[in-house]
C-alpha positions as CSV (number, residue, x, y, z in Angstrom):
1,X,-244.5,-12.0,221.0
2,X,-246.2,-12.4,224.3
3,X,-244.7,-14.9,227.5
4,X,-245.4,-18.0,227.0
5,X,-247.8,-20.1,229.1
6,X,-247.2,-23.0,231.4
7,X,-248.1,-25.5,229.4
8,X,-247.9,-23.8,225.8
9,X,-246.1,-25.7,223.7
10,X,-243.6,-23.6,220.9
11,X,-242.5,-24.6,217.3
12,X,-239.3,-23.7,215.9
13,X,-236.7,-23.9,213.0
14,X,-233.1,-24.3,213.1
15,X,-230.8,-22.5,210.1
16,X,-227.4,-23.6,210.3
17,X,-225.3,-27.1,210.9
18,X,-222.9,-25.7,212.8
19,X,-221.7,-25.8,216.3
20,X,-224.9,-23.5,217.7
21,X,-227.8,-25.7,215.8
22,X,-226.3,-28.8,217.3
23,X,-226.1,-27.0,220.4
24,X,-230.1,-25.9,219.9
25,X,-231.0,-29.1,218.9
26,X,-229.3,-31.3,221.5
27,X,-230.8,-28.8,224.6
28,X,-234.3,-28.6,223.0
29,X,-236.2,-28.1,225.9
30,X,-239.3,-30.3,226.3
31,X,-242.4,-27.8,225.5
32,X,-241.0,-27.1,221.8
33,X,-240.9,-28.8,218.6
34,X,-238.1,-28.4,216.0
35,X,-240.4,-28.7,212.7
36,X,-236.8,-28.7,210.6
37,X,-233.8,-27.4,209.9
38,X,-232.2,-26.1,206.7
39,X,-228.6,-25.1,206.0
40,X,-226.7,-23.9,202.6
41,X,-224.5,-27.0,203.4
42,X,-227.1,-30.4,202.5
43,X,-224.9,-32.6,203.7
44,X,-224.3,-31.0,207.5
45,X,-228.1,-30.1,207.7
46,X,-228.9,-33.8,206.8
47,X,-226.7,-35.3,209.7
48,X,-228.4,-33.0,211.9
49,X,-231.5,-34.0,210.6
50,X,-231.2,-38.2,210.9
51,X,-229.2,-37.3,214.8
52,X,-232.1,-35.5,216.0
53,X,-234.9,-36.7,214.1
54,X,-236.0,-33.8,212.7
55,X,-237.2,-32.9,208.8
56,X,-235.0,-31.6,206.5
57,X,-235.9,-28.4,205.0
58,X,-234.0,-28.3,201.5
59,X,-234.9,-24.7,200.9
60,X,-235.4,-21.3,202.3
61,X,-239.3,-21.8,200.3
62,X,-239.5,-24.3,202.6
63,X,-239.2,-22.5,205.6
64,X,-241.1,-20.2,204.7
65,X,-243.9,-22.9,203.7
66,X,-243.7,-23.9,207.4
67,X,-245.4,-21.7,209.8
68,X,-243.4,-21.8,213.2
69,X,-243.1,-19.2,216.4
70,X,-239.4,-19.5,216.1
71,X,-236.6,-19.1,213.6
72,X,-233.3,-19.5,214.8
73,X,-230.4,-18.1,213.2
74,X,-227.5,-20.1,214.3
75,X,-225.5,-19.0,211.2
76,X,-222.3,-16.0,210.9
77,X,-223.9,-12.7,211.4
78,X,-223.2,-11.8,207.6
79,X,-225.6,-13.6,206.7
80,X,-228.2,-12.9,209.0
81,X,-229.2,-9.7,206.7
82,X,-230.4,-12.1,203.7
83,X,-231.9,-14.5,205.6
84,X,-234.1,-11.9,207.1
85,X,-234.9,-10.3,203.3
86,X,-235.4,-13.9,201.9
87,X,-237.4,-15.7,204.4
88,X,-241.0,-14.6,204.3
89,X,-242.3,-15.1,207.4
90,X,-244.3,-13.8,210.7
91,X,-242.5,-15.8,213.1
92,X,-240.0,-14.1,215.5
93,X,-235.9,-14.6,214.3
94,X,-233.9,-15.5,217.1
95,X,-230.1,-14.3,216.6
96,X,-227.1,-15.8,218.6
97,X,-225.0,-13.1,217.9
98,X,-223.4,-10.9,220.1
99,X,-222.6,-8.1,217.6
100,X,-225.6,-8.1,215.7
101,X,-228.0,-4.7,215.9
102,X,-231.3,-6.6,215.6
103,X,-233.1,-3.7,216.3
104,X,-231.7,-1.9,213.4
105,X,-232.3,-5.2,211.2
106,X,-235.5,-5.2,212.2
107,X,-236.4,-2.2,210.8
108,X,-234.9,-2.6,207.4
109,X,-235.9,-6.1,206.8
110,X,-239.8,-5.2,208.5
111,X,-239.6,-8.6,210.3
112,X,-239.1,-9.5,214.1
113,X,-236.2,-10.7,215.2
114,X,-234.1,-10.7,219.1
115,X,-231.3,-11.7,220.5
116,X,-230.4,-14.6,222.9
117,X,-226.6,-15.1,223.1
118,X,-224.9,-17.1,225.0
119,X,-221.6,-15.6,226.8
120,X,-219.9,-19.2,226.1
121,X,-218.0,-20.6,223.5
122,X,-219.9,-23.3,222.2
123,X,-217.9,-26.4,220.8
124,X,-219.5,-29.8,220.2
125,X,-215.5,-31.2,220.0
126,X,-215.4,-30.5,224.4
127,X,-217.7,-31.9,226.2
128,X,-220.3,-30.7,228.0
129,X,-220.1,-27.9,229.6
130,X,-220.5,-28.4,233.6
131,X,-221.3,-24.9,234.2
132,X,-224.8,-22.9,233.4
133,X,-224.1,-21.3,230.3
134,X,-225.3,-17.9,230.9
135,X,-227.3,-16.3,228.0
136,X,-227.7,-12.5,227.3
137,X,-230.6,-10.6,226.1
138,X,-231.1,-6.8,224.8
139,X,-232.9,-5.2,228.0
140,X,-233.8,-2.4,225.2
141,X,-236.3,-4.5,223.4
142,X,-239.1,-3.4,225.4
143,X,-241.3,-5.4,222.4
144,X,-239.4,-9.0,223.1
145,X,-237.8,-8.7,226.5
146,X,-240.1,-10.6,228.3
147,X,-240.5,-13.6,225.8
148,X,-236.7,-13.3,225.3
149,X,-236.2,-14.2,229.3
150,X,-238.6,-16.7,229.5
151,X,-237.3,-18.4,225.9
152,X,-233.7,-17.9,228.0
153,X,-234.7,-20.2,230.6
154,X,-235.4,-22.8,228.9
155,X,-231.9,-23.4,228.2
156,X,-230.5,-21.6,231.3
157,X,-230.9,-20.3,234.5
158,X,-228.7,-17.2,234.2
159,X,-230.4,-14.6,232.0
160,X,-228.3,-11.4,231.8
161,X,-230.0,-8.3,230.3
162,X,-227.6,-5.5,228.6
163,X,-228.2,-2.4,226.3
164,X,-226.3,-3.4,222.8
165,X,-223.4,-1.3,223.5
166,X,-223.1,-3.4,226.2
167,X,-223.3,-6.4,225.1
168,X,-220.7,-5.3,222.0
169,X,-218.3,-4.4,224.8
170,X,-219.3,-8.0,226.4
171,X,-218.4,-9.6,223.5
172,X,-215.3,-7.8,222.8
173,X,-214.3,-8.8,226.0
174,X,-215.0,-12.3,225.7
175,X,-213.0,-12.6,222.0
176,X,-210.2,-11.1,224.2
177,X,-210.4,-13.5,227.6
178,X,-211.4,-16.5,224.9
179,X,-210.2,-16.5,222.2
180,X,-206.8,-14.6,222.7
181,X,-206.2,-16.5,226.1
182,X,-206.8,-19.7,224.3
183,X,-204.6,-18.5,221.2
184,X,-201.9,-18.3,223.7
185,X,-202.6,-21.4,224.9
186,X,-202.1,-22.9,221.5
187,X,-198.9,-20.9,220.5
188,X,-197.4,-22.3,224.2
189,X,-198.1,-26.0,223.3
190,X,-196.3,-25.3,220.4
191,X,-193.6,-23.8,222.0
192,X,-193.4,-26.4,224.2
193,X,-193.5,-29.3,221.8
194,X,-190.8,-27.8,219.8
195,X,-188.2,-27.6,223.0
196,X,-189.3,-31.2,224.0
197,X,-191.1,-30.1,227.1
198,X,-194.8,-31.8,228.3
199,X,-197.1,-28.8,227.7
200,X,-199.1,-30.6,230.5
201,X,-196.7,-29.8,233.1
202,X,-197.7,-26.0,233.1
203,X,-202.1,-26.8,234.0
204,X,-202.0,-26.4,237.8
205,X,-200.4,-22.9,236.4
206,X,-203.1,-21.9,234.0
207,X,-205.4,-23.4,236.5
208,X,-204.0,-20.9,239.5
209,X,-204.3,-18.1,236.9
210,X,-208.0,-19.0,235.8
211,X,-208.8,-18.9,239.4
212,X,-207.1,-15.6,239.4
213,X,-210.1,-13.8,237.2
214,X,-212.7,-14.6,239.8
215,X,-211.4,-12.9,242.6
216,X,-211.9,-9.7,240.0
217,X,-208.3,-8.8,241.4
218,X,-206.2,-9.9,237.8
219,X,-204.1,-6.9,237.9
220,X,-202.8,-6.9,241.5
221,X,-202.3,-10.5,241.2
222,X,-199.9,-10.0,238.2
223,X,-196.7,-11.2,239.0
224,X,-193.4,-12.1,236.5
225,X,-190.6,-10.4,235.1
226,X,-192.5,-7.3,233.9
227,X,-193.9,-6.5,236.8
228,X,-190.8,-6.8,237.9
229,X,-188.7,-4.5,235.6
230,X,-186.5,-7.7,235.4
231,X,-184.9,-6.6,232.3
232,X,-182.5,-10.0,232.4
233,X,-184.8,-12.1,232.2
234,X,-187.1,-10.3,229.7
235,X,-183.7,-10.3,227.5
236,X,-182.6,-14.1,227.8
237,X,-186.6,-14.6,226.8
238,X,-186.1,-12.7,223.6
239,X,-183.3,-14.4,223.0
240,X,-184.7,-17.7,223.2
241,X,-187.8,-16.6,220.4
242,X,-186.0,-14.4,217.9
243,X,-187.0,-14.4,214.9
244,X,-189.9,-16.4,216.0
245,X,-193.7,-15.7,216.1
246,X,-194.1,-15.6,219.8
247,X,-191.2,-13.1,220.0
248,X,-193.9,-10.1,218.7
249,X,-196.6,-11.6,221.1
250,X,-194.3,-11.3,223.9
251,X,-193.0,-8.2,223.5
252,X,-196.2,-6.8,222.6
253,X,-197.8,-8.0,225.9
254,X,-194.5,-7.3,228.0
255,X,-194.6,-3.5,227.2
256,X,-198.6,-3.4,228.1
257,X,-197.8,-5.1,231.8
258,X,-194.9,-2.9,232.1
259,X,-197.5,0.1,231.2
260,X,-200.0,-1.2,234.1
261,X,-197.5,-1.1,236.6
């Protein structure tokens, strides 16, 4: 797909009702046109569809019944396969993921498709994000890349290109700093709730070591009993969570500082 022209206008179709079509849908950028959107759950797709006043496609005949430039895939990357051997279409699939080998799905479903993910969790239950949302694309698709980066900009103004074994490694990182860090988060509150403590009372720390990542310096600015060899302390933790869920988590991370050291 060649670059698109200053004042080219683009057509597009969302499948999914999740978190990334609503996402899609809310950012459309002014020179494109969502023609619909279809999902395997009605109900979701249809509260899209009345939100952002788009048609309702109520099957994948449908979609393929409406020619379009864009398809995007804002579904799980299981079912990304299916979609791209059901759908018979020209236009170019647009994956979110940041695990999926398009390339390679490219080739076994004979249609185009690229990726543009975004190294962000997106959750319509936060608000809006106040930071630009940086969005990745495979630097290996010599076919796409330049489309890709100008579709990119649209919706942000940091485009980051990476191989796929790069961006694999990207994403693994990001489950880990995300969704691990924010697991801990979760267990923490609970922790705290259950020992009548105000889990509020610890942000300015998780604040202090957020802030800690972007100096790119984590490790020398570890500090606690680990790091410490305080062994007392470590033990009068353990205590405190046997038998408890957090008392693997702890120990588990304890030993890894204690290795770093």
């Amino acid at each position: 797909m060649l670059p698109m022209n200053k004042n080219e206008t683009k057509t597009f179709i969302v499948i999914g009702a999740g978190n990334m079509a609503s996402y899609l849908l809310s950012h459309q950028p002014p020179a494109f046109t969502c023609l619909g959107i279809y999902s395997r759950t009605a109900a979701k797709a249809t509260l899209l569809s009345q939100q952002f006043g788009v048609p309702h496609l109520n099957s994948l005949s449908d979609i393929a019944a409406t020619p379009v430039d864009y398809i995007f895939l804002a579904v799980s990357d299981t079912a990304i396969p299916s979609l791209l051997h059901s759908v018979a279409t020209t236009a170019l699939f647009i994956s979110f993921s940041g695990m999926v080998d398009e390339q390679q799905l490219a080739v076994a479903s004979n249609k185009s498709i690229a990726s543009l993910w975004p190294l962000y969790s997106i959750n319509n239950a936060i608000k809006r994000p106040t930071t630009t949302i940086p969005f990745v694309i495979n630097r290996e698709d010599k076919k796409h890349v330049k489309a890709l980066h100008q579709l990119a900009l649209f919706y942000t103004t940091q485009v980051i290109e990476l191989s796929y074994e790069q961006r694999k490694a990207a994403h693994l990182a990001a489950v880990v700093l995300n969704n691990f860090v924010n697991h801990l988060y979760a267990v923490t509150q609970a922790f705290c709730e259950e020992h009548q403590i105000d889990p509020l009372i610890l942000n300015p720390l998780v604040q202090q070591t957020a802030a800690q990542y972007e100096t790119l310096n984590a490790a020398h600015m570890q500090t606690g009993p680990a790091i410490r060899g305080d062994q007392d302390s470590i033990q009068k933790h353990l205590e405190i969570l046997q038998n408890s869920h957090l008392e693997s988590i702890y120990t588990l991370l304890t030993e890894s500082i204690k290795k770093s050291s």
